[in-house]
C-alpha positions as CSV (number, residue, x, y, z in Angstrom):
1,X,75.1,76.7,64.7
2,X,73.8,79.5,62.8
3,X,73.6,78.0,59.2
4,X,75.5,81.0,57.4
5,X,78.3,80.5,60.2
6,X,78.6,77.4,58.9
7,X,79.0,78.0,55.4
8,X,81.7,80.6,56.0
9,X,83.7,78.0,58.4
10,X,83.2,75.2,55.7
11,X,84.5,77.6,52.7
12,X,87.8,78.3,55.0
13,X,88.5,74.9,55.6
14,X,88.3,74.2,52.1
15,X,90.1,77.3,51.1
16,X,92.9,76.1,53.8
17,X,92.4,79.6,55.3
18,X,91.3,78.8,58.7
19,X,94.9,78.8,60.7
20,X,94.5,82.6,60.0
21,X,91.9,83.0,62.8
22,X,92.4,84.5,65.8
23,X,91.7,83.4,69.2
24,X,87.7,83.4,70.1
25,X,86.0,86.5,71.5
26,X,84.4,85.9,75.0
27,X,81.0,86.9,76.1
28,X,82.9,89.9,78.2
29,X,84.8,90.7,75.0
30,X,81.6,91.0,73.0
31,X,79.2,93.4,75.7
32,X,82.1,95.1,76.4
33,X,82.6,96.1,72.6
34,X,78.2,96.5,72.3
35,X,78.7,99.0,75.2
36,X,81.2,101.3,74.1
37,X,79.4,101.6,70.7
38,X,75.7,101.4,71.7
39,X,74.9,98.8,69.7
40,X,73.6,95.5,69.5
41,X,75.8,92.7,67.6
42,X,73.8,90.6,65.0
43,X,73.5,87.3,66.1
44,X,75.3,85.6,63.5
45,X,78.2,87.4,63.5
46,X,78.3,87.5,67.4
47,X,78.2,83.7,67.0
48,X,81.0,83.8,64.2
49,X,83.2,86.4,66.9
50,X,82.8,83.6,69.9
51,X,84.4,81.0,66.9
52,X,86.7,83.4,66.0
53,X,88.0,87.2,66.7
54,X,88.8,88.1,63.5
55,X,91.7,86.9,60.8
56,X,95.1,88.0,60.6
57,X,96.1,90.2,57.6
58,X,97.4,87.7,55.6
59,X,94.4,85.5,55.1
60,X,93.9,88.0,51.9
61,X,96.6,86.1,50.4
62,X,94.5,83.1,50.8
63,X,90.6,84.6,50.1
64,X,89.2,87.4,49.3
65,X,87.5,88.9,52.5
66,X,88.7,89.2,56.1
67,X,86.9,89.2,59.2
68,X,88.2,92.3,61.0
69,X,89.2,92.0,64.8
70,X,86.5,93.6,67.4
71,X,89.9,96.0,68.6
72,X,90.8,96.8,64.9
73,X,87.3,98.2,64.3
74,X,87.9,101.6,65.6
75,X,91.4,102.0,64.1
76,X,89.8,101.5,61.0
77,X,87.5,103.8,61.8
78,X,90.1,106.2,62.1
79,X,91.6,105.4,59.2
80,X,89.0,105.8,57.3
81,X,88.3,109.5,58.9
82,X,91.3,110.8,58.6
83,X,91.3,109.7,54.7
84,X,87.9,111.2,54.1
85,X,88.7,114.7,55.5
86,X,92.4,114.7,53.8
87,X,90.6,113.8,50.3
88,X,87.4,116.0,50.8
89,X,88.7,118.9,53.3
90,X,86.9,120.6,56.4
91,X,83.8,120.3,54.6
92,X,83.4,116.9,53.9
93,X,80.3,116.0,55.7
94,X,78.3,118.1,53.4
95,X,79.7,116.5,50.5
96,X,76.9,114.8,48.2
97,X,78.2,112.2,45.8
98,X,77.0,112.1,42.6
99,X,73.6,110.0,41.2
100,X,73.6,108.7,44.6
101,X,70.9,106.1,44.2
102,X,70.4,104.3,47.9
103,X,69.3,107.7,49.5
104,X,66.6,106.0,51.0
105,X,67.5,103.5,53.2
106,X,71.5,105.1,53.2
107,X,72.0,108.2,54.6
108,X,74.2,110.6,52.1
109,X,77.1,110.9,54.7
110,X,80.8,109.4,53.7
111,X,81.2,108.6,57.6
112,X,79.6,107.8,60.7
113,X,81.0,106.8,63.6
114,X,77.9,104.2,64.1
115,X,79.0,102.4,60.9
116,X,81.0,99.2,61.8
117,X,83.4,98.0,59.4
118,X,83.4,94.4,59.9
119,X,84.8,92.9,57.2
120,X,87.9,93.6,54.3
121,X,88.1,93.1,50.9
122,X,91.4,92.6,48.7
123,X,90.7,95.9,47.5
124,X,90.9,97.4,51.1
125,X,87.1,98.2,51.0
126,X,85.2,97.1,54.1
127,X,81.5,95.5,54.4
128,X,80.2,97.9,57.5
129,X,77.5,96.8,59.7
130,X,75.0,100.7,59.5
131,X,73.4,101.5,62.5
132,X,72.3,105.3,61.1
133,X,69.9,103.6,58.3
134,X,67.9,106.8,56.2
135,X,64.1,106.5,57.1
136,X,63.1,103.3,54.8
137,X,66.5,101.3,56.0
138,X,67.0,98.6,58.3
139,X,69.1,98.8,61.4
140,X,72.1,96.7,60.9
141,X,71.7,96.9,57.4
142,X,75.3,95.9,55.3
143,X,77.1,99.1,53.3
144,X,79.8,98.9,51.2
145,X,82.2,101.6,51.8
146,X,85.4,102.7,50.1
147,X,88.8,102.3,51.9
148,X,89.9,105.4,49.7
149,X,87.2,107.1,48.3
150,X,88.2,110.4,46.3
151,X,86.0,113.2,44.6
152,X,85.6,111.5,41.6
153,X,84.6,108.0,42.4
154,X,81.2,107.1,41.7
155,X,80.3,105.2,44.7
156,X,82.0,105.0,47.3
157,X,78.8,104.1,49.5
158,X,76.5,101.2,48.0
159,X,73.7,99.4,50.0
160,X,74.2,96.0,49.7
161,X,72.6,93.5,52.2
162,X,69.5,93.9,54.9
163,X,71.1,91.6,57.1
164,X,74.4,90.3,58.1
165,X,73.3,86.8,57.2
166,X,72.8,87.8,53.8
167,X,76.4,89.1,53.7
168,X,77.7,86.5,55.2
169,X,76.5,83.7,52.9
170,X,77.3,85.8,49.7
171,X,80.8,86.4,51.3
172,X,81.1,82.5,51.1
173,X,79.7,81.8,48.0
174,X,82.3,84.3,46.4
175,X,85.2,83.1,48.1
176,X,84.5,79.8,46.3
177,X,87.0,78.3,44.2
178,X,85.8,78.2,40.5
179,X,83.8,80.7,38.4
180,X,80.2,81.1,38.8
181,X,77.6,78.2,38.1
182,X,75.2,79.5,35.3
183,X,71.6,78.4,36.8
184,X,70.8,75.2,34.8
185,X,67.0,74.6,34.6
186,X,66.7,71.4,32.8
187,X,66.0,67.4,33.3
188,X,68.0,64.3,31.4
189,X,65.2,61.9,31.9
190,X,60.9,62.0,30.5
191,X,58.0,61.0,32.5
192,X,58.3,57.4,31.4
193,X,62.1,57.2,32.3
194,X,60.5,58.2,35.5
195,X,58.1,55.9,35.9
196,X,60.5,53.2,35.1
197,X,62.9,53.5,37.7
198,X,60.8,52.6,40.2
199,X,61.2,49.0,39.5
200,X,64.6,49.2,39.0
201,X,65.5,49.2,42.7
202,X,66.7,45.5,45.0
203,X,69.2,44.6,47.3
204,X,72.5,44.9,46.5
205,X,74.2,41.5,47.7
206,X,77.8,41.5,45.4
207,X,79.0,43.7,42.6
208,X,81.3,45.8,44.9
209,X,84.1,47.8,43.3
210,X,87.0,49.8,45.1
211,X,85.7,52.7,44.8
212,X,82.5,51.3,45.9
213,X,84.0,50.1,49.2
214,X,86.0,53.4,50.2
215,X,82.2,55.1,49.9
216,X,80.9,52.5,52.1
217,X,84.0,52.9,54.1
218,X,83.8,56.8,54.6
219,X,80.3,56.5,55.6
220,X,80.0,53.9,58.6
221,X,83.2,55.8,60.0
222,X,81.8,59.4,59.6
223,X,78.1,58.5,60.2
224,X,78.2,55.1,61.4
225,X,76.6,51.5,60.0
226,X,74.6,51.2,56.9
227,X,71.6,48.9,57.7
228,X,71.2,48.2,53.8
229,X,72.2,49.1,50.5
230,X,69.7,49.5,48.0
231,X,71.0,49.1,44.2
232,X,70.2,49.4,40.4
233,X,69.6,46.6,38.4
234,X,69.4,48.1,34.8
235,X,71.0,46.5,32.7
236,X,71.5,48.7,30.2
237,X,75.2,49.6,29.6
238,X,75.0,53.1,29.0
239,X,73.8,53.5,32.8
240,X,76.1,54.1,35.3
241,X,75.9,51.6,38.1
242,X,74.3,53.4,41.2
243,X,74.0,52.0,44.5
244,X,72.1,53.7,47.7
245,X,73.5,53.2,51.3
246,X,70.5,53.8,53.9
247,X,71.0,54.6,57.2
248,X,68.1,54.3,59.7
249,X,67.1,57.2,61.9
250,X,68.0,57.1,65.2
251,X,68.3,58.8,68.6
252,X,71.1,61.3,67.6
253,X,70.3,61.6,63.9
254,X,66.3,62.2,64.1
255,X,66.5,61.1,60.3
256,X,67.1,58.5,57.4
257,X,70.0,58.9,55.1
258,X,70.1,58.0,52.1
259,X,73.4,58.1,50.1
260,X,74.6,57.2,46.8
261,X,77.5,55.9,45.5
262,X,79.0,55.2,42.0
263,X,78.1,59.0,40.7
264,X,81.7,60.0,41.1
265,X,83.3,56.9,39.9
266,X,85.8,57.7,37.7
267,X,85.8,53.7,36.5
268,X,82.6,54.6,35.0
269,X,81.5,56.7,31.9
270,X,81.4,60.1,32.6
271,X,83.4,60.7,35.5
272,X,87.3,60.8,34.1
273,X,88.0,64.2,36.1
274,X,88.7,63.8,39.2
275,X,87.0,67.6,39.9
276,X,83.8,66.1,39.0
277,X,83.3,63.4,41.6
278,X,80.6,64.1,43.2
279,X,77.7,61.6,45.4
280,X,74.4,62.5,46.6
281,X,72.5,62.9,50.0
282,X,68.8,62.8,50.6
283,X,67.4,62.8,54.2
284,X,63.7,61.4,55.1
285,X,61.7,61.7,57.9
286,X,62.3,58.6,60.2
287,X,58.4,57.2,59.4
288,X,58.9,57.5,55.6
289,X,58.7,54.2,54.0
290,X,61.4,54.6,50.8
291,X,60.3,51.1,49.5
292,X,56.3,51.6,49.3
293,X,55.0,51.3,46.0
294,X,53.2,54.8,46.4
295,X,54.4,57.3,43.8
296,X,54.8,59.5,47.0
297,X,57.0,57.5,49.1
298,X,58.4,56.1,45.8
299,X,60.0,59.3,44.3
300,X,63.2,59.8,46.8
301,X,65.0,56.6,45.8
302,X,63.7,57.0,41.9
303,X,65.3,60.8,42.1
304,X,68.9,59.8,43.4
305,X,69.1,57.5,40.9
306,X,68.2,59.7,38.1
307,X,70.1,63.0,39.4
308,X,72.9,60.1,39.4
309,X,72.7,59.8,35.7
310,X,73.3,63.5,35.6
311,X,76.7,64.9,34.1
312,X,78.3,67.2,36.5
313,X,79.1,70.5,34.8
314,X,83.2,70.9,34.8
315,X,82.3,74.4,36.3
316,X,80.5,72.8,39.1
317,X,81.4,74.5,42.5
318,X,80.0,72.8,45.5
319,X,80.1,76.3,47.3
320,X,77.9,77.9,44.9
321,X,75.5,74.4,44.5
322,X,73.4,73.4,41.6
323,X,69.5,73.9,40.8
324,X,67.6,70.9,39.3
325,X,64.3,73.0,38.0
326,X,61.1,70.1,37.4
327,X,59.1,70.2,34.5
328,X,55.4,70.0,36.0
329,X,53.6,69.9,32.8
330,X,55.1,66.9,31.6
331,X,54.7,64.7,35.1
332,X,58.5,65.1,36.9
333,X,57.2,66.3,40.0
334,X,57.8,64.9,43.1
335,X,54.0,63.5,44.1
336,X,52.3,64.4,47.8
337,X,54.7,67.5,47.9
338,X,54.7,71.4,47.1
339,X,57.6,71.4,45.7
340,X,59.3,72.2,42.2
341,X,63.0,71.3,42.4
342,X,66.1,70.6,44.0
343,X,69.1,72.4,45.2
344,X,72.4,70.0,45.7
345,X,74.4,71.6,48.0
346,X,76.5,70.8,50.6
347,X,74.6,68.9,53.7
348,X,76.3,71.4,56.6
349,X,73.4,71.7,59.0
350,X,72.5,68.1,59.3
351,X,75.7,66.2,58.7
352,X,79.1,66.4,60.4
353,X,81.8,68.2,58.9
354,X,84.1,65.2,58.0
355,X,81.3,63.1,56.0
356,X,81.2,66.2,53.6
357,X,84.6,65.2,51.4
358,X,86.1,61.3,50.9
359,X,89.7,61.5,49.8
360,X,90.5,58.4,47.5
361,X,93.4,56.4,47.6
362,X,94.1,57.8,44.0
363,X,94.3,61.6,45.6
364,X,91.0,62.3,44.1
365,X,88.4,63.7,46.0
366,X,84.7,63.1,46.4
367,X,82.1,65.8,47.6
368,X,78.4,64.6,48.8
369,X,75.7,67.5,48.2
370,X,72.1,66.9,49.5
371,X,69.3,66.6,47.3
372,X,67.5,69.7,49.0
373,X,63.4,70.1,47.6
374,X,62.8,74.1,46.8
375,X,59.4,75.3,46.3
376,X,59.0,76.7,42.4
377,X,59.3,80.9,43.9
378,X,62.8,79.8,46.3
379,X,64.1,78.3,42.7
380,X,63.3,81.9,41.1
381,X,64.7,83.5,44.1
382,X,68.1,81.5,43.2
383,X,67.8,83.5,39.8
384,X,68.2,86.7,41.4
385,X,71.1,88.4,42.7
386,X,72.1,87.9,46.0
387,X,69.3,85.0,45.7
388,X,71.2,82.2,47.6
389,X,72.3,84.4,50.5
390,X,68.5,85.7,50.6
391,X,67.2,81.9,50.9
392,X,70.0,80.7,53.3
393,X,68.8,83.9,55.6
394,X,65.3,83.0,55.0
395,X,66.3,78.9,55.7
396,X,68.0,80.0,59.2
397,X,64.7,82.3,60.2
398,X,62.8,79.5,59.5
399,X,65.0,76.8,60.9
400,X,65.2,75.1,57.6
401,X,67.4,72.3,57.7
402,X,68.6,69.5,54.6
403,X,65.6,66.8,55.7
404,X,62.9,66.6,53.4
405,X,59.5,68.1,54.7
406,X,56.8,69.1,52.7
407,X,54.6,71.4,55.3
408,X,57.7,73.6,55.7
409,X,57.3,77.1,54.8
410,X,58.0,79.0,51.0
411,X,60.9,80.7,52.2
412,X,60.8,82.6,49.3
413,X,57.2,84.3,50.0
């Protein structure tokens, strides 16, 4: 599946807005709306239609966008025509508005017949899929465009995405719960610290807590048997205790997991919110050997434990994830790789949708977030606006998934 499609189907289930769906569109559905518009659907959001047709009204109550029906299309369409020559008479498609700024790529008309509105905003503004793009635009480009535009307003037509991907995955990062994440660019450990863990790592055979088990638990029935659990065995108090679950690659999972668990227990120091529970994910290449001395094998298993250590920020959202910036002056890099950083963020594309959240017996829940290695530009591309949505297009061109591999492209380049 498409990996902004994803996203957007994760956010509803953890918004509870998914029962608002409608009924999937069908390939006959879909070519017979392309043909009576003369257009060609963006794959992503044809793929989103054959998961769902659209939402029902009320899913506004619930989030702050809604997928609009392939039928409803042209009767908003309509809508929006009739408003526009009520509000700006006869003459309204020479109308220029005011310190219009997108000339370029937007063409200065208020409608268009081969703009799409394909999404709707609490504010009854609509996301429009523009297939009349000015001269430097891109076909299918994303438009914001007013549901009630008047004289006056400013701009009531804003460029906002190339792609429909783009849109997509900012759509889902905004209908997250909490406020946004400011970037954090930092590291709680020095190069020593570093150094150190490495021989900090052996086999976990007791020292099992409840919360312990339910991790364990969750895992084998989501993604099936451990075949080790690899532990820490500092013993300095001020640690939390950290064990790894690994999970062997295999024919239907074409990589190692690696898991951690004792991050989000709230028995430890640290972790007395329940909204901060939180474990992490790293997936290998089935050949890498996580227990070789080389620094370059070593660093996976010496990173969980020290992202472990972390403190979660109480504004941590899982839908807007977290970047871990690496300090490669002062040796915290990750050796016999390109890369910079990591981004924790949900593990969509290469884990099921149930191993993604562990409900405790307590009521409190626990969210797992891959470890995800960014080359130093795709962290600087996070720092821009719109930045995550660009890389998650760029990760899906690419076919960027969660596993670590260091001859992947800079989707950011």
């Amino acid at each position: 599946m498409n990996h902004a499609v994803e996203h957007f189907l994760h956010v509803l289930q953890e918004q509870d807005a998914a029962g608002y769906a409608y009924p999937p569109a069908d390939a006959a559905a879909l070519a017979a709306f392309e043909a009576a518009h003369g257009i060609t659907l963006p794959p992503a959001l044809r793929e989103l239609y054959q998961v769902m047709n659209g939402q029902e009204s009320e899913v506004l109550n619930a989030v702050p966008y809604r997928l609009l029906p392939l039928a409803e299309i042209p009767q908003v369409q309509a809508r929006l025509l009739a408003h526009i020559e009520q509000a700006f008479g006869a003459d309204w498609a020479a109308f220029r508005l005011p310190d219009f700024e997108d000339g370029e790529a937007v063409r200065e008309v208020l409608f268009d017949a081969a703009r799409l509105p394909v999404f709707q905003n609490t504010n009854n503004d609509f996301y429009c899929l523009d297939f009349i793009p000015a001269p430097d635009g891109v076909q299918g480009q994303i438009v914001a465009v007013m549901g009630e535009p008047t004289p006056d307003d400013m701009a009531p037509l804003l460029l906002m995405f190339d792609t429909f991907e783009e849109c997509l995955e900012d759509i889902a990062v905004d209908m997250s719960d909490d406020t946004p994440l400011d970037i954090e660019s930092f590291l709680a450990q020095t190069g020593e610290d570093l150094d150190a863990f490495g021989d900090l790592l052996g086999i976990a055979q007791q020292d099992f807590g409840a919360y312990d088990a339910a991790v364990e638990a969750h895992i084998v029935r989501t993604l099936g048997e451990t075949d080790g659990v690899l532990r820490h065995m500092a013993e300095d108090d001020d640690l939390k205790r950290i064990h790894i679950h690994h999970l062997a690659a295999n024919e239907t999972r074409p990589f190692q997991v690696l898991i951690t668990s004792g991050m989000g227990d709230p028995a430890q120091a640290g972790q007395e919110e329940a909204a901060a529970r939180t474990e992490l994910v790293l997936l290998l290449p089935p050949q890498w050997n996580i227990q070789a001395d080389d620094p370059a094998a070593a660093w996976p298993l010496q990173w969980l434990q020290i992202i472990a250590q972390m403190p979660v920020p109480p504004s941590f959202a899982p839908g807007r994830g977290r970047i871990i910036a690496l300090d490669r002056d002062r040796k915290e890099t990750l050796p016999g790789t390109p890369f910079g950083g990591f981004f924790l963020y949900p593990p969509l594309v290469s884990l099921p949708q149930d191993f993604l959240h562990l409900t405790l017996p307590d009521g409190g829940e626990v969210t797992f977030l891959a470890l995800l290695p960014l080359y130093p530009a795709e962290i600087a591309l996070l720092e821009e606006e719109n930045g995550l949505a660009r890389l998650f297009a760029a990760f899906s061109q690419h076919q960027v998934t969660e596993c670590v591999d260091a001859t992947r492209p800079d989707c950011a380049s």
